[in-house]
N, C-alpha and C positions, 0 to 999 in steps of 0.2 A: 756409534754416533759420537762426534765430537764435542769437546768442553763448550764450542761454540756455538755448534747450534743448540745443545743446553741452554746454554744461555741468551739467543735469540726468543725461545719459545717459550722462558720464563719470562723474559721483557713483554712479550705479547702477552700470557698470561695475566703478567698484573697488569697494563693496559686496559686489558678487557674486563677485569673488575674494577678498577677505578672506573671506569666509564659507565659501570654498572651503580655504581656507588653515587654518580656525581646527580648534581640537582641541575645543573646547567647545561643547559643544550650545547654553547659552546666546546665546552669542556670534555662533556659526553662524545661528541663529533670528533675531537681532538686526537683524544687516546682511541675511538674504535679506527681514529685513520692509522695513528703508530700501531696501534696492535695489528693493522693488516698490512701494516709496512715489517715490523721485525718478523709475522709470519712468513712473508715474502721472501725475505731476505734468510730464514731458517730452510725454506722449501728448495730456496736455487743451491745453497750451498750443500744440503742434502742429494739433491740431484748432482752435483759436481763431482763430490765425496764417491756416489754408485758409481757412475761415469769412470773415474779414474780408478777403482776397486777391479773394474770388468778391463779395463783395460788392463792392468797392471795383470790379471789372471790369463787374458790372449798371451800377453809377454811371454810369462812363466811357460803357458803349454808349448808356446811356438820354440822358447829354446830347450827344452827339453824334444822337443819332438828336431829339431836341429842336430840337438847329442845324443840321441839313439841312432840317429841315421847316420853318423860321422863315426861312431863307437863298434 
């Protein structure tokens, strides 16, 4: 996992206890929207991160399987 989305999913974190904390409805509504905004934002870039992991690992077998056949 990356430094980033570490730190998306801390941002949510404290969001969601500030929002736990707060006395104002405004306030409360605020941080529980950030908090589902930096999870958001933690979730696609996780998605992304696998995405390119799977892909970068087809790469790898396809040119290995490329240089055994040429070898």
């Amino acid at each position: 996992m990356s430094a980033t989305i570490d730190f998306y999913l801390a941002q949510a974190e404290k969001c969601t206890a500030e929002a736990g904390t707060s006395q104002l409805t405004q306030v409360r509504d605020r941080n529980l929207r950030a908090a589902a905004a930096w999870q958001a934002m933690a979730d696609k870039l996780l998605h992304t991160e696998t995405l390119r992991a799977e892909k970068e690992k087809l790469a790898a077998a396809v040119h290995r399987a490329a240089g055994s056949a040429n070898g």
